[in-house]
N, C-alpha and C positions, 0 to 999 in steps of 0.2 A: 504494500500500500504506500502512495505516495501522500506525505503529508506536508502540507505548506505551513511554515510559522509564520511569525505574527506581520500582517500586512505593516508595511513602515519602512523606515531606514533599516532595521535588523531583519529585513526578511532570511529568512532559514526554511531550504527544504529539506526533508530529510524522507529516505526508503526507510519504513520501518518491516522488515522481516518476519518471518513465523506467524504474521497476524492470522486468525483462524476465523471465520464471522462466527456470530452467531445462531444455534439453532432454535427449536420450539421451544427452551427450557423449561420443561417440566420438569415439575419438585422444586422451582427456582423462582423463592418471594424475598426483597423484590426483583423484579426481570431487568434484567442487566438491559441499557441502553445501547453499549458501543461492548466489544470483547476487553477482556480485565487489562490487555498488551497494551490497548488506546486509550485507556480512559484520562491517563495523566495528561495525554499530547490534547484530548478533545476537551477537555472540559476541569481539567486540575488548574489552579490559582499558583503562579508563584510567590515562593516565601519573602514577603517585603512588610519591614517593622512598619513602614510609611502607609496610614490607615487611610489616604487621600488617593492614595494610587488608584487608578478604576482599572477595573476586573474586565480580564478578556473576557469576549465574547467568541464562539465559535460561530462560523459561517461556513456553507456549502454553495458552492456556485454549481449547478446542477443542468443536465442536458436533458431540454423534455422530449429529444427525438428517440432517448434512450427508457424513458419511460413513459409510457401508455397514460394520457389522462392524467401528466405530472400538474397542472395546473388547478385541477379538482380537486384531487389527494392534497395538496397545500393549501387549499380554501378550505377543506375539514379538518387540516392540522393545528388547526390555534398557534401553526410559527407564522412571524413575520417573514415574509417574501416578496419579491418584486420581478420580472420580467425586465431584461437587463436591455431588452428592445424598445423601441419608443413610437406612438402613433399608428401609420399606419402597418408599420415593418410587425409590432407587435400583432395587432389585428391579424394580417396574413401570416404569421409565423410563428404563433402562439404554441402552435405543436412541433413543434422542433427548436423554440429559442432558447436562450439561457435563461436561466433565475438564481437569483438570490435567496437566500435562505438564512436564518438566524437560526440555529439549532441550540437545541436546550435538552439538557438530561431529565428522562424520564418521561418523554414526550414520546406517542406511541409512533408517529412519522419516523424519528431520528432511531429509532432501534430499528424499522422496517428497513433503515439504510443498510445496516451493518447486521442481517439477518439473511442467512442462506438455507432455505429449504430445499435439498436437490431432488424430494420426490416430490415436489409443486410442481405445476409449469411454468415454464418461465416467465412467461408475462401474465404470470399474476404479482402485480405490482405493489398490490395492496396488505402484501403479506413478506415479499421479500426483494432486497435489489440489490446486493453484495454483487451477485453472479451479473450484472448490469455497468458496474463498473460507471454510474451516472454520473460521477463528475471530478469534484477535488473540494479538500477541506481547508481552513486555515482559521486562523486566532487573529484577534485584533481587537487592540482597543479602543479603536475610532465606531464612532457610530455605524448604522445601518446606512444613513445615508451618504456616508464618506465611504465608505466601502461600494456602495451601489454606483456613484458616479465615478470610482476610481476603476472599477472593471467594465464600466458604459466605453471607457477609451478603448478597449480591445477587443471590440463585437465588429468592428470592420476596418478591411484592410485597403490600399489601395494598390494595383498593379502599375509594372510601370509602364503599360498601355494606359495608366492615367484612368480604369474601368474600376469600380468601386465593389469590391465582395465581401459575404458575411463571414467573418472568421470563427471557426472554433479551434477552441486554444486548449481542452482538457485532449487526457492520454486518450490512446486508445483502450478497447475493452481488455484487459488481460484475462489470463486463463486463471483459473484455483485449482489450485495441489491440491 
């Protein structure tokens, strides 16, 4: 899994290894969010005596071409989200654009991320998206909307036939061992 630190001047990426998703956990109160490997990189506070510091936030910038009805499933999520598209681009491209995402522990969306069922099928989205590979994570402690206008800059590119296209910038799908 590729994980992005914290959006800023310190940005850090790092491969984190051996990550396993998570499955149905049964016998398992309460249901884990993210697998026990992520939890410090998704959603852990660094240690700072200074009680003014503001607390990351984790965000997922998310591909809805990758998930079925990702724009619905985020309207029943109770996360904050936005469509990294604008006007009419949004309109027409609402099914395949990016989004923003403000992810929070214990949210039932943010574990359906980091959950792999491999006798589901796979686009059932509503229950797992590991094996979808949907986007990239990162920390920051700038608001939602300084994160949302700071990734608006990388939704298009320009050729240099001077012709204007839409870029996506996340990996592609990988495979699970």
């Amino acid at each position: 899994m590729t994980y992005f630190g914290s959006l800023g001047a310190d940005l850090r990426i790092e491969e984190i290894e051996g990550v396993m998703p998570l499955d149905h956990q049964r016998d398992i109160w309460p249901l884990k969010t993210v697998p026990d490997l992520l939890f410090d990189h998704m959603f852990g506070q660094p240690d700072t005596s200074d009680s003014s510091t503001i607390s990351l936030k984790t965000y997922a910038v998310l591909d809805a071409a990758k998930v079925f009805g990702l724009r619905e499933i985020l309207e029943a999520s109770d996360l904050n989200f936005r469509c990294l598209f604008k006007g009419e681009a949004e309109e027409n491209y609402e099914d395949a654009a990016p989004y923003l995402v403000e992810l929070r522990d214990q949210n039932a969306f943010t574990r359906t991320l980091f959950t792999h069922l491999p006798e589901q099928p796979d686009n059932l989205t509503s229950r797992h998206l590991w094996h979808k590979a949907p986007g990239l994570y990162l920390r920051s402690r700038s608001s939602f909307d300084d994160v949302w206008t700071h990734f608006r800059k990388f939704t298009r590119v320009q050729h240099q036939n001077g012709k204007w296209y839409y870029f996506r910038f996340w990996r592609r799908k990988t495979h699970i061992r």
